[in-house]
C-alpha positions as CSV (number, residue, x, y, z in Angstrom):
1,X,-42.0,-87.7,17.8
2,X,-40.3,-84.4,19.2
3,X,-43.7,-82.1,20.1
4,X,-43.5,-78.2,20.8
5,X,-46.8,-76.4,21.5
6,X,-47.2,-73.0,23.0
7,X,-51.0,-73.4,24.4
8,X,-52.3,-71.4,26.6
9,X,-49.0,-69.3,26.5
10,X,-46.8,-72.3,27.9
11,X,-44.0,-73.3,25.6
12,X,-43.8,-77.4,26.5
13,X,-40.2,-78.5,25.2
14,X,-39.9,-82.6,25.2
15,X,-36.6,-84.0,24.9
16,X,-34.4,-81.5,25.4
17,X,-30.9,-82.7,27.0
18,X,-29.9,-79.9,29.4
19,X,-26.4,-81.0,31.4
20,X,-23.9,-77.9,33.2
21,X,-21.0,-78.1,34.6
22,X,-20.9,-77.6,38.4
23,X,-18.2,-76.4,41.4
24,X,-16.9,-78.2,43.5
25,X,-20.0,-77.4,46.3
26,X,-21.8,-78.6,43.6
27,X,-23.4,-75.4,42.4
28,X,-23.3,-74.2,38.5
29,X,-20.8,-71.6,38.0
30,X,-21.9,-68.7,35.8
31,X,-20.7,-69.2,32.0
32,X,-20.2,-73.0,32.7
33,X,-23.2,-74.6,32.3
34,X,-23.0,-76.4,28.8
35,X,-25.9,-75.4,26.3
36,X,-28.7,-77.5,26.1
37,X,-28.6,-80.1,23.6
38,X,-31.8,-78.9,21.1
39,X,-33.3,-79.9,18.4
40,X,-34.2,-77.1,15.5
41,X,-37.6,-76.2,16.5
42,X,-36.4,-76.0,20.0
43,X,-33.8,-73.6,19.0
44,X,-36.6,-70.6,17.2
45,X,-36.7,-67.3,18.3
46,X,-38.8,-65.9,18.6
47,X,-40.5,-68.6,20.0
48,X,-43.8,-69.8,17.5
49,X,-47.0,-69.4,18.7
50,X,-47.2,-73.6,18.0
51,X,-44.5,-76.1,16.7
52,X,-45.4,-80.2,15.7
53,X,-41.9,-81.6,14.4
54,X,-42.6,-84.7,12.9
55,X,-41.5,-87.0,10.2
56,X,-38.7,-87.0,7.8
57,X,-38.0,-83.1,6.5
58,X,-36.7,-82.1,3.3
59,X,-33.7,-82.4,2.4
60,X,-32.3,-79.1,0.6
61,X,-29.3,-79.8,-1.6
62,X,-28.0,-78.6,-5.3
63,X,-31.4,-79.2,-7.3
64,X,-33.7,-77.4,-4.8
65,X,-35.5,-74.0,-5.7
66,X,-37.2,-71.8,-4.7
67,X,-41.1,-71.7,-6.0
68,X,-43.2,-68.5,-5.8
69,X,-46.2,-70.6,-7.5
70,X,-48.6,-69.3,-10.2
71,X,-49.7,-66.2,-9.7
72,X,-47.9,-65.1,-6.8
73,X,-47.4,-62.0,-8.3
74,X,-44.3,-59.8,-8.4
75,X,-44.1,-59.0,-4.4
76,X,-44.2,-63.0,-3.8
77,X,-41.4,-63.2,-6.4
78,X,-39.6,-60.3,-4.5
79,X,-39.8,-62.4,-1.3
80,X,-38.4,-65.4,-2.8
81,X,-35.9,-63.7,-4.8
82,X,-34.7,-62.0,-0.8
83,X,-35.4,-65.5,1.0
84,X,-32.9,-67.1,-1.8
85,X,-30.0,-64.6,-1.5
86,X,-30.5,-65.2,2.1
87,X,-30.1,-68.4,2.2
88,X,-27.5,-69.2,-0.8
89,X,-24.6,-67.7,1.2
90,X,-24.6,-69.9,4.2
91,X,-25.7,-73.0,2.2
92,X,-23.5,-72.8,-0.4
93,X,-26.5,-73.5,-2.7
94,X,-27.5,-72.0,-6.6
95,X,-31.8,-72.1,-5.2
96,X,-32.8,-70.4,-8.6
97,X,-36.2,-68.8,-7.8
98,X,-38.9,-70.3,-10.2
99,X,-42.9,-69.9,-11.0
100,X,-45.2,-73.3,-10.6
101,X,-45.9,-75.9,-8.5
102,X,-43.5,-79.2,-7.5
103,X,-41.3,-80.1,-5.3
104,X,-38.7,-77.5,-3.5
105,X,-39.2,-74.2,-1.2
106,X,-42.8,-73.0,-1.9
107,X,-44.5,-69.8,-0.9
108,X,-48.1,-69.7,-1.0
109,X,-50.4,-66.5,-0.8
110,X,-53.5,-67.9,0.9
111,X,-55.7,-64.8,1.8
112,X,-58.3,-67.3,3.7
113,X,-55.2,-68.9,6.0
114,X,-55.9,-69.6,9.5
115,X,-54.9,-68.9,12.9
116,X,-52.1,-66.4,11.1
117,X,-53.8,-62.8,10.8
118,X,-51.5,-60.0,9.0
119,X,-48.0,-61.0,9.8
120,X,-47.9,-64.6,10.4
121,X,-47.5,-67.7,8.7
122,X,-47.9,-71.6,8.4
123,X,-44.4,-73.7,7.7
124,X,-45.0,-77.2,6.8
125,X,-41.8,-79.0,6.1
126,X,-41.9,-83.4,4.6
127,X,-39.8,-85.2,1.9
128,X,-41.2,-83.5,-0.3
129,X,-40.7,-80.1,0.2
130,X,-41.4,-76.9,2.3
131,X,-44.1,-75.1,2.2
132,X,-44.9,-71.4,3.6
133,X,-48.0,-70.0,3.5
134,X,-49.4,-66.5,4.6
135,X,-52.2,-64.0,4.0
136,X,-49.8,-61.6,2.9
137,X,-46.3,-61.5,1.6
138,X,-45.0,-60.1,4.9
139,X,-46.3,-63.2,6.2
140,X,-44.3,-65.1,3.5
141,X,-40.8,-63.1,4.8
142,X,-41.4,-63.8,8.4
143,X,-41.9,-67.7,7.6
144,X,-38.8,-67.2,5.5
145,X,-36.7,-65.8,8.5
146,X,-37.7,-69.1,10.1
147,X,-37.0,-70.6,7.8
148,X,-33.4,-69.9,7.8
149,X,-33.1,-70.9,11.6
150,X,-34.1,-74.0,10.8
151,X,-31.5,-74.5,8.4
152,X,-27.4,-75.5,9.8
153,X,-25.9,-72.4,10.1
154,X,-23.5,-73.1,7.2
155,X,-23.8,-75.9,4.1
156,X,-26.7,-77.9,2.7
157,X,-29.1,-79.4,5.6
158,X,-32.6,-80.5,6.1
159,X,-35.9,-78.7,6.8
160,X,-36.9,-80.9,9.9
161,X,-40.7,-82.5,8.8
162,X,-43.3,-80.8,10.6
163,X,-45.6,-77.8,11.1
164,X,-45.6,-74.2,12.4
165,X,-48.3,-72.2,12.9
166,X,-47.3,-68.5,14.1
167,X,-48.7,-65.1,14.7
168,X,-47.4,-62.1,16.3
169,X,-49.0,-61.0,19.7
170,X,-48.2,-57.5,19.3
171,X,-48.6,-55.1,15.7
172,X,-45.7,-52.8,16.9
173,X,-42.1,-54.5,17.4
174,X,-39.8,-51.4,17.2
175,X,-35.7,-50.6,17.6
176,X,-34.6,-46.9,17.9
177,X,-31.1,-45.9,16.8
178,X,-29.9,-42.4,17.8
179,X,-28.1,-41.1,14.8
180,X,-28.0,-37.6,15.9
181,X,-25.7,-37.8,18.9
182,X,-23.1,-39.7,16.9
183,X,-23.4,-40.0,12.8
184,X,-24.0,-43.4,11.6
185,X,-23.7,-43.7,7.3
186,X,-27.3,-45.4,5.9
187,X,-25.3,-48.3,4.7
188,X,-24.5,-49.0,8.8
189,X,-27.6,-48.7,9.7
190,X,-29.0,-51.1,6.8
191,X,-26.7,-53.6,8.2
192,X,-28.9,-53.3,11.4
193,X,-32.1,-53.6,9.4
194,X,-31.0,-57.0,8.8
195,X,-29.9,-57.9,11.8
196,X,-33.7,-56.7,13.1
197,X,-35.6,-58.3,10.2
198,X,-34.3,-61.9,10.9
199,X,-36.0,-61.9,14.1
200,X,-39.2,-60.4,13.0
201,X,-38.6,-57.1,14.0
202,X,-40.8,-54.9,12.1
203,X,-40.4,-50.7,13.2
204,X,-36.9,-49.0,12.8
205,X,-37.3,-45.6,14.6
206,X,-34.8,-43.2,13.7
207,X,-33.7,-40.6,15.8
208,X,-32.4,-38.0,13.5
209,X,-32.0,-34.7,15.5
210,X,-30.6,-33.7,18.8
211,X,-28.4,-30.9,20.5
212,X,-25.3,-32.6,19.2
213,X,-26.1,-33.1,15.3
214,X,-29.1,-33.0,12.4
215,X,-28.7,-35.7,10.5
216,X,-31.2,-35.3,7.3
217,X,-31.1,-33.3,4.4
218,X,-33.7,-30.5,4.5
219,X,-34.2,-28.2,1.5
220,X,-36.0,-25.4,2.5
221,X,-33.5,-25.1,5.5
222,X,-30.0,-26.4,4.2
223,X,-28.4,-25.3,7.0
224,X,-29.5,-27.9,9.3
225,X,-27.9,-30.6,7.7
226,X,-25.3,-28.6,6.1
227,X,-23.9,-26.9,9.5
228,X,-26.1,-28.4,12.3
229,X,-24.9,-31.8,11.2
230,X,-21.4,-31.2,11.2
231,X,-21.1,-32.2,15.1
232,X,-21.4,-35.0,17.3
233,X,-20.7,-36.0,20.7
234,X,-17.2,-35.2,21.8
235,X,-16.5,-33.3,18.8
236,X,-16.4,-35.5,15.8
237,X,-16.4,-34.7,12.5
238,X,-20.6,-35.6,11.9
239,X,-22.1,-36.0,9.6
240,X,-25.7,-36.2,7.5
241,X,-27.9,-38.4,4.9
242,X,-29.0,-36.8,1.8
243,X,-32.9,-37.3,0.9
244,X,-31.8,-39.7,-2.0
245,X,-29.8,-41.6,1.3
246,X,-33.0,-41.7,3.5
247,X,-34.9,-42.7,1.1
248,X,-33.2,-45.6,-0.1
249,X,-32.8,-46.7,3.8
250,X,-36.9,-46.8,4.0
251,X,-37.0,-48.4,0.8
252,X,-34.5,-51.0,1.8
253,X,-36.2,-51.5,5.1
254,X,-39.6,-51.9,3.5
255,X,-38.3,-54.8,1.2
256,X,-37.7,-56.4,4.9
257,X,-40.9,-55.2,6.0
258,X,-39.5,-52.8,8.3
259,X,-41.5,-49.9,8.9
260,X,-39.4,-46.5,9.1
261,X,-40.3,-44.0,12.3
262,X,-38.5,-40.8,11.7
263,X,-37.6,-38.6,14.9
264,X,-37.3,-34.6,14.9
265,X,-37.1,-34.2,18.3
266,X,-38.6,-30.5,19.7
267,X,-39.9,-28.9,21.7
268,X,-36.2,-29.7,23.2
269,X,-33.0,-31.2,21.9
270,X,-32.8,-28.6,19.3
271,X,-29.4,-27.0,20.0
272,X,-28.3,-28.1,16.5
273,X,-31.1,-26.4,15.0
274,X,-30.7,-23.1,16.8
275,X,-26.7,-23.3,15.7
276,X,-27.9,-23.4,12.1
277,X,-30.3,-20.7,12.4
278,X,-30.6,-17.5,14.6
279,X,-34.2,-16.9,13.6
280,X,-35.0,-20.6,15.9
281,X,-34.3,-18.7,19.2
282,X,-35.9,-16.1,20.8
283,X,-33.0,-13.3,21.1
284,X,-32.4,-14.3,17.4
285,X,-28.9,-15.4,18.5
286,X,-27.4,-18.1,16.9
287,X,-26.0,-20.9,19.7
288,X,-22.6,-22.8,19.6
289,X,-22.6,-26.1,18.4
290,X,-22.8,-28.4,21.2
291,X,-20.7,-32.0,21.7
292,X,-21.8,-32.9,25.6
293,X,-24.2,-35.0,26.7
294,X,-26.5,-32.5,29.1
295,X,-30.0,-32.6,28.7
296,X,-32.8,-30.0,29.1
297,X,-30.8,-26.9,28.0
298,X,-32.5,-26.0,24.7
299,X,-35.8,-24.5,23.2
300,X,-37.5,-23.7,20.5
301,X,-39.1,-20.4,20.4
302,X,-42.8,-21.0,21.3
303,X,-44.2,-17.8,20.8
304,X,-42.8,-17.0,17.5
305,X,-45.0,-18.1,14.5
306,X,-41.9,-18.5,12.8
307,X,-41.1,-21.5,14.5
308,X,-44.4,-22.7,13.1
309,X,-43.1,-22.6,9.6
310,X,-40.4,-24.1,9.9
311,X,-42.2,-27.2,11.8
312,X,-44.3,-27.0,8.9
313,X,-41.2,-27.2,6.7
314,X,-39.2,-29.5,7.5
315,X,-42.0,-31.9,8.6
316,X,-43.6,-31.9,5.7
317,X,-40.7,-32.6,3.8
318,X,-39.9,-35.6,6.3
319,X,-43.5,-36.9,5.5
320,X,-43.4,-36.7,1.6
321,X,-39.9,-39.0,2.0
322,X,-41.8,-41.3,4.9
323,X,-44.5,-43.5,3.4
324,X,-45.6,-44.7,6.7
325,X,-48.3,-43.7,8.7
326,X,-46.6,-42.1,12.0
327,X,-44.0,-38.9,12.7
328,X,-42.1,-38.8,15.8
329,X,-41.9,-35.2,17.7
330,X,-40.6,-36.2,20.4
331,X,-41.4,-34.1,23.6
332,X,-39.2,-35.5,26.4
333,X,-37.2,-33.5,28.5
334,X,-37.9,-29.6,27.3
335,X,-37.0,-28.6,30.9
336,X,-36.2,-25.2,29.6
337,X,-40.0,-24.7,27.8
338,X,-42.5,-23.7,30.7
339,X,-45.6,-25.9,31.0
340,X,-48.2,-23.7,30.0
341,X,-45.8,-23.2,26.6
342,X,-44.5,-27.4,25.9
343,X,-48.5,-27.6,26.0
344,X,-49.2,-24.7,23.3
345,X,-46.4,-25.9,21.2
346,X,-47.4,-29.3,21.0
347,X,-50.7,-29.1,20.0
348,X,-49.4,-26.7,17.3
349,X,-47.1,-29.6,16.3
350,X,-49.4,-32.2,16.1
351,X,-51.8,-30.4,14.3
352,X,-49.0,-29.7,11.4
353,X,-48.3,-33.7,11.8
354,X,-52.1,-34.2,10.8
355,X,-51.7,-31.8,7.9
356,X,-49.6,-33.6,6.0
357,X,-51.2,-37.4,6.7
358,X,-49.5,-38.5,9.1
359,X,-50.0,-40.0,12.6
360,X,-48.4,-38.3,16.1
361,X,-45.7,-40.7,17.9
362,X,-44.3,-38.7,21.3
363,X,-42.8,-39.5,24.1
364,X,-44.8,-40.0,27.0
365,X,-44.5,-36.5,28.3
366,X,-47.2,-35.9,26.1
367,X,-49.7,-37.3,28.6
368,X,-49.0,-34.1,30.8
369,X,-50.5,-32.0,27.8
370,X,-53.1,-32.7,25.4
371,X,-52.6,-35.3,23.0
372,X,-54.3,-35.3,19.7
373,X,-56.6,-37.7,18.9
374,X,-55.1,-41.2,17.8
375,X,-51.6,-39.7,19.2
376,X,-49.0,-42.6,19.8
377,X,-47.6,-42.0,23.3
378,X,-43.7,-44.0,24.4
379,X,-43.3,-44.7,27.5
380,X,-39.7,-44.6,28.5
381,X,-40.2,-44.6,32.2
382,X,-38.3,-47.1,34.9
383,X,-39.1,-48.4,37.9
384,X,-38.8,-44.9,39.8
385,X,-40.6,-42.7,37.5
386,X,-43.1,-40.8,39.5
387,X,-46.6,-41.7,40.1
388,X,-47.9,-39.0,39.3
389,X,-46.4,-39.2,35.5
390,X,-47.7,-43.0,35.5
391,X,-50.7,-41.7,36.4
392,X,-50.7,-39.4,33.3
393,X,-50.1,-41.9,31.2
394,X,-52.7,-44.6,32.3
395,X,-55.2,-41.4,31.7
396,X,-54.2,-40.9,27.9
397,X,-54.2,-44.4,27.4
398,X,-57.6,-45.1,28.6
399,X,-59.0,-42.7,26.4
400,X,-57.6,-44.4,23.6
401,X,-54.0,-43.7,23.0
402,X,-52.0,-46.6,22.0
403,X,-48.5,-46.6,24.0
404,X,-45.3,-48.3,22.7
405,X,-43.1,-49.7,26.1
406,X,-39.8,-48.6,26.1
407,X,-39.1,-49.0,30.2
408,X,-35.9,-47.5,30.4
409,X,-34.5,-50.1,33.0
410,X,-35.6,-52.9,30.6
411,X,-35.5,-51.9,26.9
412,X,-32.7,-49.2,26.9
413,X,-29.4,-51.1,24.8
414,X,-27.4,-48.0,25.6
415,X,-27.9,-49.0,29.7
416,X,-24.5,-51.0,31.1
417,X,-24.9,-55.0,30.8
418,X,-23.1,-54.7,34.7
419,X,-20.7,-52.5,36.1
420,X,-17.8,-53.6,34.0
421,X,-19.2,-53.0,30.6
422,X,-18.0,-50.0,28.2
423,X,-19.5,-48.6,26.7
424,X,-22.8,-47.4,27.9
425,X,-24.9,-45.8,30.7
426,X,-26.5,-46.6,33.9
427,X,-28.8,-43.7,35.2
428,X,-31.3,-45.9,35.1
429,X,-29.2,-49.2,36.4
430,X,-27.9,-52.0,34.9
431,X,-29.9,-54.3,32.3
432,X,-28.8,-57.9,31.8
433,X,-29.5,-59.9,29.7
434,X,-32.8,-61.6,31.3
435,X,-33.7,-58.3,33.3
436,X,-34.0,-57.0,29.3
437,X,-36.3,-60.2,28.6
438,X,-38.3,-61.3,31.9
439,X,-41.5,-58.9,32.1
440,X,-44.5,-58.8,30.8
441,X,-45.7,-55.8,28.4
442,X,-49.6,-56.2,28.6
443,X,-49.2,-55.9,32.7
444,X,-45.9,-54.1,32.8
445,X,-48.2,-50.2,33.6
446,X,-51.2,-52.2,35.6
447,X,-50.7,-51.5,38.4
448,X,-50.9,-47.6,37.1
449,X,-54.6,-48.4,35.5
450,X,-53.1,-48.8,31.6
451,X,-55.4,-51.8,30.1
452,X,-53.5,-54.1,28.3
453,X,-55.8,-53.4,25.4
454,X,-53.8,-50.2,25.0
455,X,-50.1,-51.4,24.4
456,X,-49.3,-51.4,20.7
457,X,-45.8,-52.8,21.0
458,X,-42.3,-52.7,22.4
459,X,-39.2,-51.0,21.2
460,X,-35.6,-50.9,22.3
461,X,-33.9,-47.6,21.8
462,X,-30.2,-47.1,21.1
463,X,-29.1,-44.1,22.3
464,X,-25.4,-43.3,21.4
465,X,-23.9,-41.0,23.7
466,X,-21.3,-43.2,24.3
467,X,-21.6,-45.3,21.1
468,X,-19.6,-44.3,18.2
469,X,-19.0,-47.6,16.7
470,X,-20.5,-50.7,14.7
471,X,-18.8,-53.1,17.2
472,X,-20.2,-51.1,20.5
473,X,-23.6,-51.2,18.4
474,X,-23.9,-54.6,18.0
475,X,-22.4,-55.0,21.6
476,X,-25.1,-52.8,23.3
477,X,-27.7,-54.5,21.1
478,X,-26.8,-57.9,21.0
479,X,-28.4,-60.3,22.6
480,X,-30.4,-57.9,24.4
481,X,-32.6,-57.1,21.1
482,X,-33.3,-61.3,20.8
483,X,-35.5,-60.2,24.3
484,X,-37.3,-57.2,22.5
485,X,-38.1,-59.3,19.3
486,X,-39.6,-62.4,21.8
487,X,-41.4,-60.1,23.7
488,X,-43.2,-58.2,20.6
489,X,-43.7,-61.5,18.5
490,X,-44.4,-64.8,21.1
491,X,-47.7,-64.9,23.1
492,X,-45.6,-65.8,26.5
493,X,-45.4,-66.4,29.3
494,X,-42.1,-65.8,30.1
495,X,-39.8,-69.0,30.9
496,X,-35.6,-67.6,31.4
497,X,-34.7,-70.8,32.0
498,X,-35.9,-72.1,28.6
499,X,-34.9,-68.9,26.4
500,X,-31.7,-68.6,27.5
501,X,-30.8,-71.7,26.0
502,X,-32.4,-70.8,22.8
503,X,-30.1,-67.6,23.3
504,X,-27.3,-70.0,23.5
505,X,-28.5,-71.7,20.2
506,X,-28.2,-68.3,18.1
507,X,-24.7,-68.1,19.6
508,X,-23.1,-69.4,16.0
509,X,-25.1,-67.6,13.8
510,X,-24.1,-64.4,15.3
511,X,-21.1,-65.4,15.0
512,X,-21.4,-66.6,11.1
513,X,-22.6,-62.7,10.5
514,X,-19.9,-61.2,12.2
515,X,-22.3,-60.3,14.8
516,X,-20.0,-58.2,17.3
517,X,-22.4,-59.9,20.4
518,X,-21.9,-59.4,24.4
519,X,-21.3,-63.1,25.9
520,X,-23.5,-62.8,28.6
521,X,-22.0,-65.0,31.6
522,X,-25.9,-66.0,32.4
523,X,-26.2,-67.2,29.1
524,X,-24.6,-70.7,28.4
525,X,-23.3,-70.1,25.0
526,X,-21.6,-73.1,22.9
C-alpha cells in the first residue's frame, strides 16, 4: 500500500523513486536531474490536505458515465456536464452525463460532509467506481479538477483506488491580469480562467484601467472605452470589452467557480480617463493619450464634486455587471495627489463602493488613510518596503481588515525568472520559480505585527507592461502560478524538494494544452 498523509502540515511521500543525473565531481547539474518516478497521488497539485491510495481503482473506459445522482439538481448536473467535456477530449471517451445511482463517476451533494468545509471535497476511487462528494457544488468541481490529474494525460486510464479528503487553507486564491496596459480580447483571457480553475484557483482580478488604456464599456461616459481605450503601451492599436463581453467573462468564470474582481484604478493611473474627458482634470484640459510605462504622473481632480459623479457612474455601472461582493479602487502610487487629498478622495470612494452593495478591495496604500470598515487591503510590498508602510498595514489589519499577499518579490508573474528572461521586469528582483513558492503567507508580515488571523489569501498579479502576447502570458505565468494555487489551497509546510517534482509531473499536461510554460532549469521536468 502507497500512503500520502499531510498531518500536522507534513506531506509524507512513501515510495517515491527519485534518481538525477550527476557531473563528473559528482554534483547534480541544474536541468539534469531526472524527474522523480511518482505515482498519481504523488503527482497532485495542489497538494491534498490527506491522500490513502489503496486498492484496485476504477477503470474508466467506453461504458463509463458520468452520474449526478437523484436530486442533484441542475447546478450538480452543470458540474458534471463541465467535468465530462473536460475530460472526454484527453480520454477519447463518449462519458454521457446521467441521473441515478450505479456504477461510474458519481457526484454526491452531502451538505453534512466532514472535514471539507465550503470548497473541499472527498474522492473515493475502487472497482467500482469514483465517487466525489462535497457540501456544495464548488466542492464537486474542485474534486473534479482532481479528478482529471489523476487521470493519464491522454486515452482511457484508471482512477487509482483510494481516498482524498481536501480543504482549502485559505477562502481567497486570486490571479490579476492587467488588461489596461496592453488589450487582451475576453476570449484570451477565458483561456486563462481555465488554466486557473484546474488548479483550484478561485479569484480572477481584472485590472481594467490605467494611464495607457480603459478597457470596459461605460454608458454614461462612452468616451472612456470609445477613445481612452484606443491605446496601449508602445502605441498599439487597443482596444475595449463591451458590457455584453464582460459579462459573459464573469459568467464563464462563475461556471468554474471563479470569482471576478474588477479594477478602476484612481485616485492615480487615470491618464486614459483624463484623455477621454477634459472635465476629469482640474484645468479642464484634456491630456494626450499616453503609451509609456511611468508611474505617478496622473490625478483625478479631488476637489471637484464632479469627479464624484462620475465615480458614482461608472462604479455603479461596474457593480450592477459584477455579482460578487468586492470592487477594486486601487490607490497605489497617486504620487501626484497630496496626502491630505488621496485621504479625502478615498473615503469618498469607498463610501460610493458601499452605496451600491459592494465591498472595498485597495491596495495597501490605503492603510496610510482611513479605510472603511470591512475594507480589503493588497499588500504588494517586497522585502525593502519601508517599515514604516509595514507598520501601516499591520495597524489596519489588526483592526480587522482582511489583507490579500501579493509580495511583489514573490507573487509578481511580470518580475524576470533570471536575468536572461524577456519579457518582464525586475524592480523588484528576480522571482524563480521556488523563490515564487517557498514562503509562508500566515507569517510572511509577522514580524510587522499582522496576525495570521488576518490574511484572506494570496494572488499573483500580471502586470503587462511588457507583455503583449498569449505566449509571454503563459510564459510569465507558468509554472510560477502552480506556487500561488499550492500556497492558497494546501495547509503546508513548505517542502521545494518534494514540489518541484510534482512541478515536473504537470510538465505534460501543459504541454497537452498547449501551455506556452517557462522550463525552469531548477525544475527537473520529463
Amino acid at each position: 500500500m502507497r500512503v500520502l498523509r499531510r498531518t500536522l502540515g507534513t506531506l509524507l511521500v512513501l515510495g517515491a523513486a527519485v534518481s538525477c543525473a550527476t557531473s563528473p565531481g559528482g554534483d547534480a547539474r541544474p536541468g539534469d536531474e531526472r524527474p522523480a518516478v511518482l505515482a498519481p497521488y504523488e503527482q497532485l497539485l495542489p497538494a491534498p490536505a490527506s491522500a490513502r491510495a489503496e486498492g484496485p481503482g476504477y477503470a474508466v473506459g467506453a461504458g463509463t458515465v458520468i452520474r449526478t445522482g437523484a436530486g442533484g439538481g441542475e447546478e450538480v448536473r452543470r458540474v458534471g456536464e463541465l467535468l465530462a467535456q473536460q475530460l472526454r477530449g484527453p480520454s477519447g471517451l463518449p462519458l454521457p452525463v446521467v441521473d441515478g445511482d450505479g456504477d461510474g463517476i458519481r457526484l454526491r451533494l452531502d451538505p453534512a460532509a466532514e472535514g471539507v468545509g465550503a470548497e473541499g471535497y472527498r474522492l473515493e476511487s475502487g472497482p467500482g467506481g469514483a465517487t466525489l462528494t462535497a457540501r456544495t457544488p464548488a466542492g464537486l468541481f474542485h474534486a473534479g479538477q482532481t479528478l482529471r490529474q489523476l487521470m493519464p494525460v491522454a486515452g482511457p486510464g484508471t482512477v487509482p483506488g483510494g481516498e482524498i479528503t481536501d480543504a482549502p487553507r485559505f477562502a481567497y486564491r486570486g490571479a490579476m491580469l492587467d488588461i489596461a496596459r496592453h488589450h487582451f480580447t475576453a476570449e484570451q483571457v477565458k483561456r486563462y480562467v481555465d488554466q486557473l480553475a484546474q488548479y483550484k484557483v478561485n479569484t480572477l482580478h481584472l485590472h481594467l484601467t490605467d494611464d495607457q488604456g480603459w478597457r470596459i464599456a461605460i454608458d454614461s461616459w462612452p468616451r472612456l472605452a470609445e477613445y481612452g481605450g484606443g491605446s496601449e503601451v508602445g502605441g498599439g492599436p487597443g482596444g475595449y470589452w463591451t458590457k455584453d463581453q464582460y459579462r459573459d467573462l464573469v459568467a464563464y468564470a462563475a461556471q468554474r467557480y471563479v470569482d471576478v474582481v474588477p479594477e478602476i484604478d484612481m485616485p492615480g493611473h487615470v491618464n486614459a480617463a483624463q484623455a477621454s474627458y477634459a472635465e476629469l482634470n482640474c484645468d479642464g484640459k484634456a491630456r494626450e493619450r499616453y503609451t509609456g510605462i511611468k508611474v505617478g504622473f496622473s490625478s483625478l481632480c479631488v476637489g471637484k464634486e464632479r469627479t464624484y459623479e462620475f465615480l458614482d457612474e461608472v462604479l455603479g455601472e461596474l457593480a450592477e455587471l459584477t455579482p460578487g461582493r468586492y470592487l477594486h479602487i486601487g490607490g497605489d502610487e497617486a504620487l501626484s495627489t497630496p496626502a491630505a487629498d488621496y485621504a479625502a478622495f478615498m473615503d469618498r470612494a469607498q463610501q460610493i463602493v458601499g452605496r451600491h452593495g459592494k465591498t472595498v478591495v485597495a491596495w495597501h496604500q490605503l492603510a496610510t488613510a482611513r479605510p472603511a470598515p470591512g475594507a480589503v487591503l493588497q499588500y504588494w510590498g517586497h522585502d525593502r518596503t519601508a517599515a514604516t508602510e509595514k507598520a501601516a498595514v499591520a495597524t489596519a489589519a489588526k483592526a480587522g481588515h482582511p489583507l490579500i499577499l501579493s509580495p511583489a518579490d514573490r507573487l509578481y508573474l511580470d518580475m524576470k525568472y533570471d536575468l536572461t528572461t524577456k519579457p518582464g521586469l525586475a524592480w523588484a528582483g528576480f522571482v524563480p520559480v521556488r523563490r515564487a513558492y517557498d514562503w509562508n503567507p500566515g507569517t510572511y508580515l509577522a514580524a510587522a505585527g499582522v496576525p495570521q488571523s488576518a490574511v484572506l489569501g494570496v494572488e499573483a498579479p500580471l502586470w503587462t507592461e511588457t507583455i503583449a502576447t498569449r505566449t509571454d502570458l503563459e510564459f510569465m505565468a507558468f509554472p510560477r502560478v502552480l506556487g500561488l494555487a499550492e500556497l492558497g489551497w494546501s495547509p503546508g509546510p513548505r517542502n521545494w524538494t518534494e514540489y518541484r517534482q510534482r512541478v515536473a509531473a504537470q510538465g505534460p499536461r501543459l504541454d497537452a494544452q498547449d501551455i506556452a510554460y517557462y522550463r525552469a532549469p531548477d525544475v527537473p521536468w520529463p
